[in-house]
PDB file of N, CA, C, O and CB in Angstrom:
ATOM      1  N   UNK A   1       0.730   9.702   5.338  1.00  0.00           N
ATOM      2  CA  UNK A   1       0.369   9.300   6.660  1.00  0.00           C
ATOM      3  C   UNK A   1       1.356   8.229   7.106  1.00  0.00           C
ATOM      4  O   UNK A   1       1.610   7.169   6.534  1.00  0.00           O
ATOM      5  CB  UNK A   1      -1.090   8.797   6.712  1.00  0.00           C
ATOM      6  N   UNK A   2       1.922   8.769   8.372  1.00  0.00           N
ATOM      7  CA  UNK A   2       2.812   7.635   8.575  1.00  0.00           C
ATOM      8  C   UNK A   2       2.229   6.363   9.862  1.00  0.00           C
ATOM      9  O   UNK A   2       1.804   6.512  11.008  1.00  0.00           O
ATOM     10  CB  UNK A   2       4.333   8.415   9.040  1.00  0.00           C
ATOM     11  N   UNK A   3       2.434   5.288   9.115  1.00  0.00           N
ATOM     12  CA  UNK A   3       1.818   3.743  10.448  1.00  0.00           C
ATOM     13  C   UNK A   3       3.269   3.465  11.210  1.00  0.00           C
ATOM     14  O   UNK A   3       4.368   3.486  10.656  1.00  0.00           O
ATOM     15  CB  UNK A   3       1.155   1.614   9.387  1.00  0.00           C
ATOM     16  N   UNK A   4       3.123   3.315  12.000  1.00  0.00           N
ATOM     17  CA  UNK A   4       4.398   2.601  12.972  1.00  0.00           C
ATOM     18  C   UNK A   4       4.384   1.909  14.176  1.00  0.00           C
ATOM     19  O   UNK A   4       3.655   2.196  15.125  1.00  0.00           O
ATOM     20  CB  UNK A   4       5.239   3.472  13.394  1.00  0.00           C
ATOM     21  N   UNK A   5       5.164   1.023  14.143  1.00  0.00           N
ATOM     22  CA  UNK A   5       5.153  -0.184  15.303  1.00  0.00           C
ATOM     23  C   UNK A   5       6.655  -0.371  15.560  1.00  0.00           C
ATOM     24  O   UNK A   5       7.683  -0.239  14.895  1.00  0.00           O
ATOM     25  CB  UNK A   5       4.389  -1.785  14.765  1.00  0.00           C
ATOM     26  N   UNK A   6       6.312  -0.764  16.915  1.00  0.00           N
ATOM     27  CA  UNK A   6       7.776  -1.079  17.779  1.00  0.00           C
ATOM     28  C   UNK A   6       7.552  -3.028  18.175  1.00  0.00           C
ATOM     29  O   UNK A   6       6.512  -3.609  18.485  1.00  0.00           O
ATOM     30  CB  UNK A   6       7.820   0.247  19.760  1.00  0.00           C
ATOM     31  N   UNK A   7       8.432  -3.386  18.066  1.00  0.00           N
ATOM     32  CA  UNK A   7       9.025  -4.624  18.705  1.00  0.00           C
ATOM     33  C   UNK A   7       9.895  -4.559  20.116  1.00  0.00           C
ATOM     34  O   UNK A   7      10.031  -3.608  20.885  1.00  0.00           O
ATOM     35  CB  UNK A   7       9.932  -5.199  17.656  1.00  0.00           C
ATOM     36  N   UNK A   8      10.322  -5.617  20.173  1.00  0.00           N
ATOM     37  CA  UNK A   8      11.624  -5.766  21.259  1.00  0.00           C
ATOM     38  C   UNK A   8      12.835  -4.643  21.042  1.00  0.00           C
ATOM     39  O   UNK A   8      13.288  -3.726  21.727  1.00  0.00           O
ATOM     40  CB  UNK A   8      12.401  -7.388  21.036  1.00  0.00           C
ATOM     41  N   UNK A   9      13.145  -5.247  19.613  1.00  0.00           N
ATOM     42  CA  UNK A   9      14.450  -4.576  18.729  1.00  0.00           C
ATOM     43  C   UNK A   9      14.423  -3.152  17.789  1.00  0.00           C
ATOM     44  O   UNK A   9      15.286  -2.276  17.736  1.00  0.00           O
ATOM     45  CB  UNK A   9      14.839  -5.694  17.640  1.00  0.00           C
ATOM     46  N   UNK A  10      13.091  -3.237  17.051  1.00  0.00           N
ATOM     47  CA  UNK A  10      13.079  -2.208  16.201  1.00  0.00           C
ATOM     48  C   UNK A  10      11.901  -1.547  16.495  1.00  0.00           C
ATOM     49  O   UNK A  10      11.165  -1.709  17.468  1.00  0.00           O
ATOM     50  CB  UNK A  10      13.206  -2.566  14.857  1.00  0.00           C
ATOM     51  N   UNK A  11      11.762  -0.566  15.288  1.00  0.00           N
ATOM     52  CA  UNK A  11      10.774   0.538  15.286  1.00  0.00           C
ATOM     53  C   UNK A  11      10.567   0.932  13.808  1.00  0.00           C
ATOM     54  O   UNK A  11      11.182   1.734  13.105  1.00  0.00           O
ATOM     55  CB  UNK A  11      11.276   1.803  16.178  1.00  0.00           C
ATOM     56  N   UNK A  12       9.683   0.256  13.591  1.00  0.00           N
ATOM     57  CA  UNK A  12       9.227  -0.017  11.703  1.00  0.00           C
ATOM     58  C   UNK A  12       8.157   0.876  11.182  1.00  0.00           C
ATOM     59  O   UNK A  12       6.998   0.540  11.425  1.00  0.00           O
ATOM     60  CB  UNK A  12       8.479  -1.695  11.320  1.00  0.00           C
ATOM     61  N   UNK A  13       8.368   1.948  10.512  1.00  0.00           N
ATOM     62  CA  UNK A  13       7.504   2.806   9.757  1.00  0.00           C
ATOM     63  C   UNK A  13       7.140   3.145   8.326  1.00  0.00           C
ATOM     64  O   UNK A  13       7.982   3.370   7.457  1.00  0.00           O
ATOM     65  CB  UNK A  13       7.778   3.670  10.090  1.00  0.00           C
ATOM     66  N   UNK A  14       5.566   3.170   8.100  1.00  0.00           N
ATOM     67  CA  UNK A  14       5.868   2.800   6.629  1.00  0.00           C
ATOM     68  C   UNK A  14       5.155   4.371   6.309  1.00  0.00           C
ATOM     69  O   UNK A  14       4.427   4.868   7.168  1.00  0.00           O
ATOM     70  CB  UNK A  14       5.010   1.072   5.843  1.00  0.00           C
ATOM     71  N   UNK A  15       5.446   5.140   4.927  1.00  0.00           N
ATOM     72  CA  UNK A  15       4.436   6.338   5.120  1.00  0.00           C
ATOM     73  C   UNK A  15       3.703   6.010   3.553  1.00  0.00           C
ATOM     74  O   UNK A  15       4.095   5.905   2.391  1.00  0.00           O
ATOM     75  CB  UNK A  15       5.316   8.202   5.373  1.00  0.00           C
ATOM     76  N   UNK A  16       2.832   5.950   4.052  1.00  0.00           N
ATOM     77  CA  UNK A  16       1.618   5.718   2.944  1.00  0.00           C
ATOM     78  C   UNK A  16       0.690   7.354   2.200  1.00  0.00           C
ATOM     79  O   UNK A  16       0.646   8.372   2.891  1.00  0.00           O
ATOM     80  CB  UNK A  16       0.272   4.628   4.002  1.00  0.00           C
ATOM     81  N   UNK A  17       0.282   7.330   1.297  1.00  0.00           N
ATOM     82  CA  UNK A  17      -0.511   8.320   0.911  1.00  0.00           C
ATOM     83  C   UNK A  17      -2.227   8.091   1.154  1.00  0.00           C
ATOM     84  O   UNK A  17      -2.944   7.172   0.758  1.00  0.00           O
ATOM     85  CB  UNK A  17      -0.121   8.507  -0.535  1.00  0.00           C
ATOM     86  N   UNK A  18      -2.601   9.442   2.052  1.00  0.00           N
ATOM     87  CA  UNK A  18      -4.079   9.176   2.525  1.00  0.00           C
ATOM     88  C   UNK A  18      -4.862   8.042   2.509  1.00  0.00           C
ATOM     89  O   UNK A  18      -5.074   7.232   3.411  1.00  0.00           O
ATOM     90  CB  UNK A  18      -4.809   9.867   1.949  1.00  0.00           C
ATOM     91  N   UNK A  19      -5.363   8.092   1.105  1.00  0.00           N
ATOM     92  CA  UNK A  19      -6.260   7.760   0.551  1.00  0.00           C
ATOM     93  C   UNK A  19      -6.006   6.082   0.070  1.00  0.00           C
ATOM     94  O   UNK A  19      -6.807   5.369  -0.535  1.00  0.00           O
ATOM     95  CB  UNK A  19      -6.458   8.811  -0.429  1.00  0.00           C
ATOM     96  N   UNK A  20      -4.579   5.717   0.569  1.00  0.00           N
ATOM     97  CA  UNK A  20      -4.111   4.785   0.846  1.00  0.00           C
ATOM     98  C   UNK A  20      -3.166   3.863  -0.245  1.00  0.00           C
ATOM     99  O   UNK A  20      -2.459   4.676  -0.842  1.00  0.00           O
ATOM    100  CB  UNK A  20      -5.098   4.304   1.330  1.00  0.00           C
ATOM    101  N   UNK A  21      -2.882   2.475  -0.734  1.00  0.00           N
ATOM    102  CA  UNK A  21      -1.696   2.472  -1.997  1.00  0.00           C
ATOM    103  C   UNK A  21      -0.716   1.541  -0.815  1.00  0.00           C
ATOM    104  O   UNK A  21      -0.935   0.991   0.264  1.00  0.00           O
ATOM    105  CB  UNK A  21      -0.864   4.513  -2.711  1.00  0.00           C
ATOM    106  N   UNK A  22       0.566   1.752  -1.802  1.00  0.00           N
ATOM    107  CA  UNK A  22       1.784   1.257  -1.332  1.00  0.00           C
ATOM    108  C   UNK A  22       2.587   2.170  -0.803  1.00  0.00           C
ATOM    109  O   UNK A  22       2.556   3.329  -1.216  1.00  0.00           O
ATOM    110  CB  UNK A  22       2.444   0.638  -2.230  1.00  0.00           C
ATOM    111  N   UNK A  23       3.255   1.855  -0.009  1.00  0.00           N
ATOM    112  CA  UNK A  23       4.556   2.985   0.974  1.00  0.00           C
ATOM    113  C   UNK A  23       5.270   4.074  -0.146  1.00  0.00           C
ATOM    114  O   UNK A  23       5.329   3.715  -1.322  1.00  0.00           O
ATOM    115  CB  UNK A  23       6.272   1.780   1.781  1.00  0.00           C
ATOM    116  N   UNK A  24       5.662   5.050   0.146  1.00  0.00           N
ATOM    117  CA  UNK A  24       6.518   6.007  -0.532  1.00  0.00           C
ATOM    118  C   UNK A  24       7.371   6.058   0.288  1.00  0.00           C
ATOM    119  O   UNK A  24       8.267   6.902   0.305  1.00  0.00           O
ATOM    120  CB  UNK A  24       6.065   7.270  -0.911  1.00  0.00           C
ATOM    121  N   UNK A  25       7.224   5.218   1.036  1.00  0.00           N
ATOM    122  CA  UNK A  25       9.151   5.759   2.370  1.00  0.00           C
ATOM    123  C   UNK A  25       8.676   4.577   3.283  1.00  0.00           C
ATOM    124  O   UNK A  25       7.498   4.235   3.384  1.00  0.00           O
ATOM    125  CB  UNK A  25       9.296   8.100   3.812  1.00  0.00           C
ATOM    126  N   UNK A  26       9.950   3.871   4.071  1.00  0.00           N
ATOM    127  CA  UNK A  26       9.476   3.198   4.918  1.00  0.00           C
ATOM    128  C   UNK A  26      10.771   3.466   5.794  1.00  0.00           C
ATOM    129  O   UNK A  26      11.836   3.714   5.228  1.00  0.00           O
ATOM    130  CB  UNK A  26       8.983   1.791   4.492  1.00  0.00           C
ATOM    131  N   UNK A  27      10.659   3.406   7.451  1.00  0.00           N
ATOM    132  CA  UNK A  27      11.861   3.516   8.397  1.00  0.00           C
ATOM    133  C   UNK A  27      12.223   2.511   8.937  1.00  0.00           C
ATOM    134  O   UNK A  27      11.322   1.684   8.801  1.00  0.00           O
ATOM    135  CB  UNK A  27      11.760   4.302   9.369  1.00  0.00           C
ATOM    136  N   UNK A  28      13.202   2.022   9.590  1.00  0.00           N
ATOM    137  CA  UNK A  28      13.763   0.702  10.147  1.00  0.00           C
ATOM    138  C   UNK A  28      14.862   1.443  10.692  1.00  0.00           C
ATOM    139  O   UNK A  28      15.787   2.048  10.149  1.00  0.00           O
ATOM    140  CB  UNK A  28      14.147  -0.628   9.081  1.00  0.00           C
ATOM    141  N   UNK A  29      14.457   1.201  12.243  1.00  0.00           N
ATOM    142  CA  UNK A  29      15.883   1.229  12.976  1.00  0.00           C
ATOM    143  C   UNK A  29      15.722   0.415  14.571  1.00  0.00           C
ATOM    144  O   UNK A  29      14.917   0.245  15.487  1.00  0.00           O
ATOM    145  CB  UNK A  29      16.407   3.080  13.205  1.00  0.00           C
ATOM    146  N   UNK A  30      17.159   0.065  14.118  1.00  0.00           N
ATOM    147  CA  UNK A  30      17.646  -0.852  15.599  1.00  0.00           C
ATOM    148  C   UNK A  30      18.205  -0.216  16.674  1.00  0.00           C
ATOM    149  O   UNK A  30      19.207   0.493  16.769  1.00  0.00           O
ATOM    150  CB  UNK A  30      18.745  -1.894  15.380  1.00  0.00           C
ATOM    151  N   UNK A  31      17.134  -0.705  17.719  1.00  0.00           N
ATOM    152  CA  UNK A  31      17.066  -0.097  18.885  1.00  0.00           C
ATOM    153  C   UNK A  31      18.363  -0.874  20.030  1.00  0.00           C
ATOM    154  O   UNK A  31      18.542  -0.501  21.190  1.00  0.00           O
ATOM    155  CB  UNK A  31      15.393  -0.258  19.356  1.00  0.00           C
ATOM    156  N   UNK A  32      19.005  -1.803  19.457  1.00  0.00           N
ATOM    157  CA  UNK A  32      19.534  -2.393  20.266  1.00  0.00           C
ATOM    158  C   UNK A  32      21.296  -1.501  19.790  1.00  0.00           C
ATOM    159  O   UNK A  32      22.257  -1.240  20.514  1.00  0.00           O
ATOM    160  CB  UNK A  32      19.139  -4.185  20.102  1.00  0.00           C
ATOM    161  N   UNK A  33      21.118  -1.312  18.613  1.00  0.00           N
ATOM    162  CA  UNK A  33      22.672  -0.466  17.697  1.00  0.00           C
ATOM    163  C   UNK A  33      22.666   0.846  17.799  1.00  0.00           C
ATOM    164  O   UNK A  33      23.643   1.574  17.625  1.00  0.00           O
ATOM    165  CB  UNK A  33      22.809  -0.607  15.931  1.00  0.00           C
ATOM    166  N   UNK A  34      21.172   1.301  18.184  1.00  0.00           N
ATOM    167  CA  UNK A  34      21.134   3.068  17.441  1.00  0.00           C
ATOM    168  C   UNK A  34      19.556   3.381  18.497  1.00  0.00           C
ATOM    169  O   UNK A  34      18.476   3.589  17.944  1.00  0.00           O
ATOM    170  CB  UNK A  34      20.743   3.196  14.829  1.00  0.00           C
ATOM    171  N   UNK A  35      19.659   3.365  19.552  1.00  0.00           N
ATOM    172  CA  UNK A  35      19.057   3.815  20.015  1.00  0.00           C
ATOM    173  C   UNK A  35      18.299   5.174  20.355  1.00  0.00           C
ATOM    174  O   UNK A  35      17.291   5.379  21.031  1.00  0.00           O
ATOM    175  CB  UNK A  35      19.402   3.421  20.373  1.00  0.00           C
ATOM    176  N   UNK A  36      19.061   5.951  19.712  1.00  0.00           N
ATOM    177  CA  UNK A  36      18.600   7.151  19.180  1.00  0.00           C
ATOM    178  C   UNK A  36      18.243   7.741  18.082  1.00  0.00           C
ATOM    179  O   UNK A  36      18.224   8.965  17.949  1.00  0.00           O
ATOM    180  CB  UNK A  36      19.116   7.697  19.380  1.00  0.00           C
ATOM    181  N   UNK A  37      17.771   6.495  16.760  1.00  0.00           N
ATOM    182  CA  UNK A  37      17.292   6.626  15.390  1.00  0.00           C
ATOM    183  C   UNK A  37      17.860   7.536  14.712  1.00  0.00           C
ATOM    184  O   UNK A  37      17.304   8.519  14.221  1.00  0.00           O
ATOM    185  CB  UNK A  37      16.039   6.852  15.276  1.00  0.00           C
ATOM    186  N   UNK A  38      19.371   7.157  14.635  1.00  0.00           N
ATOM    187  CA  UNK A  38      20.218   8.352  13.792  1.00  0.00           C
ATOM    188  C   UNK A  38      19.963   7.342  12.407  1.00  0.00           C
ATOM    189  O   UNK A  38      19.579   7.838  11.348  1.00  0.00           O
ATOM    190  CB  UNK A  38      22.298   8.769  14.383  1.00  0.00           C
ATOM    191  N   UNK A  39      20.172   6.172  12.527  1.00  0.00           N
ATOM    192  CA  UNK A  39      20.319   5.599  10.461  1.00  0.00           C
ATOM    193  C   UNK A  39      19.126   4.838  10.678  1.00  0.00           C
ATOM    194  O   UNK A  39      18.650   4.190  11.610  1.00  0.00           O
ATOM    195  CB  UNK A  39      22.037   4.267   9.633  1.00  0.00           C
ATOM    196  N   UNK A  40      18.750   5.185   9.306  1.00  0.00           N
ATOM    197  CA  UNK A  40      17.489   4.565   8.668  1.00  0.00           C
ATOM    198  C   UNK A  40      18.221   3.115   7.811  1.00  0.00           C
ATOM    199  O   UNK A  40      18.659   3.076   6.661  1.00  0.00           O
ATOM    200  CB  UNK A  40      16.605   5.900   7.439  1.00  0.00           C
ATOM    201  N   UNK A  41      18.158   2.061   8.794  1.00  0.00           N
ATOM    202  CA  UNK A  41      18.193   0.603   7.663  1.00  0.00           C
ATOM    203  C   UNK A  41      17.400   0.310   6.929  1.00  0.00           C
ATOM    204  O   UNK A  41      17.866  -0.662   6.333  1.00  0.00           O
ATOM    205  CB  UNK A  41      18.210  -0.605   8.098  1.00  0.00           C
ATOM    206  N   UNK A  42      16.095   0.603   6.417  1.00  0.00           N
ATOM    207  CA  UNK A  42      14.943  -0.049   6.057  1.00  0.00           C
ATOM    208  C   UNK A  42      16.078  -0.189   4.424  1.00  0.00           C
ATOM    209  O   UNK A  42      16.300  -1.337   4.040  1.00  0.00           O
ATOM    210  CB  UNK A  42      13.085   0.990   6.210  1.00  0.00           C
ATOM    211  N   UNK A  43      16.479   0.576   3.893  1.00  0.00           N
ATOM    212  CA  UNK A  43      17.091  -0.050   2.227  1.00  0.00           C
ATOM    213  C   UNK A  43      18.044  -0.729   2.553  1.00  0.00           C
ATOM    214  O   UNK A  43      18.416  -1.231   1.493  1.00  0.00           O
ATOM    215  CB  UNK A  43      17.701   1.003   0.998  1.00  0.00           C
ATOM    216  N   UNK A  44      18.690  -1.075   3.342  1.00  0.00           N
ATOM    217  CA  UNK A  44      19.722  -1.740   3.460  1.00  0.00           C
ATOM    218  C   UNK A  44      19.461  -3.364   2.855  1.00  0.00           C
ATOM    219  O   UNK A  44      18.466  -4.004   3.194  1.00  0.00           O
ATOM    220  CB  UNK A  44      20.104  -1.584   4.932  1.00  0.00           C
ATOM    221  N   UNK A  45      20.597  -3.962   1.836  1.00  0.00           N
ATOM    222  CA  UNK A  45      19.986  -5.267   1.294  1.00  0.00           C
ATOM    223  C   UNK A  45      19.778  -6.200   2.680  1.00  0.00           C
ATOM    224  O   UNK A  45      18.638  -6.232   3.144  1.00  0.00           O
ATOM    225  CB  UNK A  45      21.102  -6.063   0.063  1.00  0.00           C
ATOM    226  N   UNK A  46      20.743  -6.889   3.292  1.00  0.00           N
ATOM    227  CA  UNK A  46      20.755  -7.682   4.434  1.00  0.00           C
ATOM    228  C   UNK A  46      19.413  -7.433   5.344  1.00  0.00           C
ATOM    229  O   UNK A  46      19.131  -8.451   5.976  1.00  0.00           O
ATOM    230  CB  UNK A  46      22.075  -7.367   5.209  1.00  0.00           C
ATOM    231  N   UNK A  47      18.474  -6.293   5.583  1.00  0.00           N
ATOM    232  CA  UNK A  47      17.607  -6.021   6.123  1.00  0.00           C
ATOM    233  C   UNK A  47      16.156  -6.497   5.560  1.00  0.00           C
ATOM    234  O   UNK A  47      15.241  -6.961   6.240  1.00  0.00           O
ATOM    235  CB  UNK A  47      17.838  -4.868   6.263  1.00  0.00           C
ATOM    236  N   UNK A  48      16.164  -6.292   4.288  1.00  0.00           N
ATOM    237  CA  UNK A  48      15.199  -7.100   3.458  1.00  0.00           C
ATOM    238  C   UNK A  48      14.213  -7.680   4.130  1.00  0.00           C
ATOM    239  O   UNK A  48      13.335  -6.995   4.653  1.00  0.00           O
ATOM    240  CB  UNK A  48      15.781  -8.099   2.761  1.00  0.00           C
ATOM    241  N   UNK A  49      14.226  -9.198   4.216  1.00  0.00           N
ATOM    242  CA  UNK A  49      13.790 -10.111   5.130  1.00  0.00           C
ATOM    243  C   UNK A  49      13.167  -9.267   6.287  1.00  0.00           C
ATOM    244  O   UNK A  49      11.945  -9.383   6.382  1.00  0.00           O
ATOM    245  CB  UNK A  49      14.944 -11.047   5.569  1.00  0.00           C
ATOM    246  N   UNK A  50      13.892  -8.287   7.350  1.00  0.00           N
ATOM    247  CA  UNK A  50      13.028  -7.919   8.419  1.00  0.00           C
ATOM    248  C   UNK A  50      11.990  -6.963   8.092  1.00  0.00           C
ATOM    249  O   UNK A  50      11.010  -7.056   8.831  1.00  0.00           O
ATOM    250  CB  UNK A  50      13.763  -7.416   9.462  1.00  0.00           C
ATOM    251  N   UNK A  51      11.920  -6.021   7.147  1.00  0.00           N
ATOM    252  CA  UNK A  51      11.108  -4.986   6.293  1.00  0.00           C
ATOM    253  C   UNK A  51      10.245  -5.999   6.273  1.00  0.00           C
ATOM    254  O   UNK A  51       9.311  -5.941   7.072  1.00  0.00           O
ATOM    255  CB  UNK A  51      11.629  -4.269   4.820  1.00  0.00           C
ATOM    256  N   UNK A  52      10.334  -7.018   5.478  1.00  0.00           N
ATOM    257  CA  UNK A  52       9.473  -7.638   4.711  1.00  0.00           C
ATOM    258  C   UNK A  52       8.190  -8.117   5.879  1.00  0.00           C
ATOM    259  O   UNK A  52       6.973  -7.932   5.856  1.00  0.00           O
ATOM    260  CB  UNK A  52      10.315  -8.891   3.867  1.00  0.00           C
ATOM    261  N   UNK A  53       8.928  -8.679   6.689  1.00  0.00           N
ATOM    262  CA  UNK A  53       8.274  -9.598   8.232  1.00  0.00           C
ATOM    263  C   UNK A  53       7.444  -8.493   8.998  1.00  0.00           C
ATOM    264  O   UNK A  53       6.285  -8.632   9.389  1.00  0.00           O
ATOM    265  CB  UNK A  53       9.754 -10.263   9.559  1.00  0.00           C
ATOM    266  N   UNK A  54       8.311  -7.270   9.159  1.00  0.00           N
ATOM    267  CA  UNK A  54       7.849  -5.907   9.718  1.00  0.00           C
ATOM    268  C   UNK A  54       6.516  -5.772   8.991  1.00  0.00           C
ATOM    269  O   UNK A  54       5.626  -6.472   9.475  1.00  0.00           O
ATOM    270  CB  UNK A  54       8.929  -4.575   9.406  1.00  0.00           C
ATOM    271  N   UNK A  55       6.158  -4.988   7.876  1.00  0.00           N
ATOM    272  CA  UNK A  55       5.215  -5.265   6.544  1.00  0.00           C
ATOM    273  C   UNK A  55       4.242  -5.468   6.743  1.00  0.00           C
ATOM    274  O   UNK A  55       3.356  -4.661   7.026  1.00  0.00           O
ATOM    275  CB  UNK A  55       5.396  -6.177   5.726  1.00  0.00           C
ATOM    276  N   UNK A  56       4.185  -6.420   6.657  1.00  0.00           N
ATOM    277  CA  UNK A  56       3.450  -8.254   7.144  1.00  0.00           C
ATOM    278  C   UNK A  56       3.078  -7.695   8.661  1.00  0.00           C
ATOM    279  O   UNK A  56       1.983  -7.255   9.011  1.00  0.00           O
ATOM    280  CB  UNK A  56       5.014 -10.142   7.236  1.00  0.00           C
ATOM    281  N   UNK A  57       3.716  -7.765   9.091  1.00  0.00           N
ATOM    282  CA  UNK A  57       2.836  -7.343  11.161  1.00  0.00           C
ATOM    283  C   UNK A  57       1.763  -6.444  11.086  1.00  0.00           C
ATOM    284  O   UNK A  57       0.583  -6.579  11.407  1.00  0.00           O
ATOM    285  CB  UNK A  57       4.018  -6.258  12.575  1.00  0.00           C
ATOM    286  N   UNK A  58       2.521  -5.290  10.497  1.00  0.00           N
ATOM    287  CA  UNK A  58       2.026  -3.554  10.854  1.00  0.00           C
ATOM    288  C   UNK A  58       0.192  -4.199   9.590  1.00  0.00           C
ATOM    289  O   UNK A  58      -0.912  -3.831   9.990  1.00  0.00           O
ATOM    290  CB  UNK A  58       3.881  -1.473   9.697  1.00  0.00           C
ATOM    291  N   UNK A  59       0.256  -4.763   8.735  1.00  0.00           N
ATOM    292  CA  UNK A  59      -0.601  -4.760   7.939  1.00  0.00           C
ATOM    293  C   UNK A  59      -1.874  -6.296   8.300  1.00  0.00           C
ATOM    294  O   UNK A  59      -2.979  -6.474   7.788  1.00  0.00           O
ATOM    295  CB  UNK A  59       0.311  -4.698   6.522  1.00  0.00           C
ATOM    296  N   UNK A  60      -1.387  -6.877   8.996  1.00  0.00           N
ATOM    297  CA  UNK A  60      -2.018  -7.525  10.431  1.00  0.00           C
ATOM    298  C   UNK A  60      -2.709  -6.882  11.073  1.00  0.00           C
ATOM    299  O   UNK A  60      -3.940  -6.887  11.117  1.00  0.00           O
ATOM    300  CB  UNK A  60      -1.224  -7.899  11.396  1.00  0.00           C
ATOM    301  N   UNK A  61      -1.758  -6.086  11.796  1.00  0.00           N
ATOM    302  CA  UNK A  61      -2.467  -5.055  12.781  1.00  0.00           C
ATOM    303  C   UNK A  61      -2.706  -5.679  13.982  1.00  0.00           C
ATOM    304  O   UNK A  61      -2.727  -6.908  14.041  1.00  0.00           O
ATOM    305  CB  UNK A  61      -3.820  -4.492  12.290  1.00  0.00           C
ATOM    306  N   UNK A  62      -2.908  -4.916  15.049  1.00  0.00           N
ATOM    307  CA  UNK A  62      -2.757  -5.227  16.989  1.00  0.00           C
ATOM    308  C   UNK A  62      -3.905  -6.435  16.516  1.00  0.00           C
ATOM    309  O   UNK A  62      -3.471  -7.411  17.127  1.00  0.00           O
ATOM    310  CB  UNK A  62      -3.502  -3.495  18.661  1.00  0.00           C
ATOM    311  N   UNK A  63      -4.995  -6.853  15.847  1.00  0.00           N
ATOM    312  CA  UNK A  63      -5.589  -8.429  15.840  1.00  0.00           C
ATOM    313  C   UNK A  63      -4.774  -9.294  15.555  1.00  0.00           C
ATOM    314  O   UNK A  63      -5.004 -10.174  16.384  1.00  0.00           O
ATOM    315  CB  UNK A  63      -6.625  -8.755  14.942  1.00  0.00           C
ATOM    316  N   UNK A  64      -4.061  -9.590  15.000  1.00  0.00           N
ATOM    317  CA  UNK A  64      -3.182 -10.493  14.333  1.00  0.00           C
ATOM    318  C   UNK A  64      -2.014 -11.154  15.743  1.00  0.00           C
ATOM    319  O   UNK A  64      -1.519 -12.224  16.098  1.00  0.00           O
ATOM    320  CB  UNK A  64      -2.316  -9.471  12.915  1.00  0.00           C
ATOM    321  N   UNK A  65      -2.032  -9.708  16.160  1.00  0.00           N
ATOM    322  CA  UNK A  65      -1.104 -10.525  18.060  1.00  0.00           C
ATOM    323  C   UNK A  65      -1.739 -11.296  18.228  1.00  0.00           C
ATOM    324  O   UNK A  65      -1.238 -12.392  17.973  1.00  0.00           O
ATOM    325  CB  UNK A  65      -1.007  -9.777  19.767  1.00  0.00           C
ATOM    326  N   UNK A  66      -3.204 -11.321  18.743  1.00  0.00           N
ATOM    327  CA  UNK A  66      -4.004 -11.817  19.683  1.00  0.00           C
ATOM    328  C   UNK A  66      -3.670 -13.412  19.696  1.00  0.00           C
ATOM    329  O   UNK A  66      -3.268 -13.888  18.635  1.00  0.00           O
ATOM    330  CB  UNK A  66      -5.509 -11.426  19.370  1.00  0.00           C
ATOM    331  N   UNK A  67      -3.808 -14.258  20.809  1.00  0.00           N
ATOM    332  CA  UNK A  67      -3.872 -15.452  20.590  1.00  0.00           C
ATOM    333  C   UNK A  67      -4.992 -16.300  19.881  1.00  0.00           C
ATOM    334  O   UNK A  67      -6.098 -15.775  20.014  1.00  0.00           O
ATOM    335  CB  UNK A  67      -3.688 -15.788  21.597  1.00  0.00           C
ATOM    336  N   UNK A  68      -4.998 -17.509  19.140  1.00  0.00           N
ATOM    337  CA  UNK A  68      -5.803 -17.935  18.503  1.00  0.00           C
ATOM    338  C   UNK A  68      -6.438 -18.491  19.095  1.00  0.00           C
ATOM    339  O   UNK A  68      -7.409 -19.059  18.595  1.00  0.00           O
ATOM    340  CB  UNK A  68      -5.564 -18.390  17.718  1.00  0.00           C
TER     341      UNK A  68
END
């Protein structure tokens, strides 16, 4: 099952198995370089850090926007 969220810049997807666990694939691409999602950065080392932050949002979830 794939979860995905967009930002300003990117478009972060993680694909999980049903019944739920850790990612078996995750996508990352920059919308500002590759606006037409030809390369997948998510392994890229230097990207790390934004996966990681990405992650962290999508597993938040649309409550976690909200203001406090």
């Amino acid at each position: 099952m794939g979860y995905s969220m967009k930002t300003d810049r990117y478009r972060y997807t993680e694909w999980r198995p049903r019944g739920g666990g850790a990612p078996v694939a995750v996508e990352l691409y920059d919308h500002r370089t590759d606006p037409q999602e030809n390369v997948n950065l998510a392994n890229l080392p230097d990207k790390k850090a934004v996966v990681a932050e990405l992650s962290k949002q999508l597993q938040t979830g649309w409550r976690g926007a909200l203001p406090r």
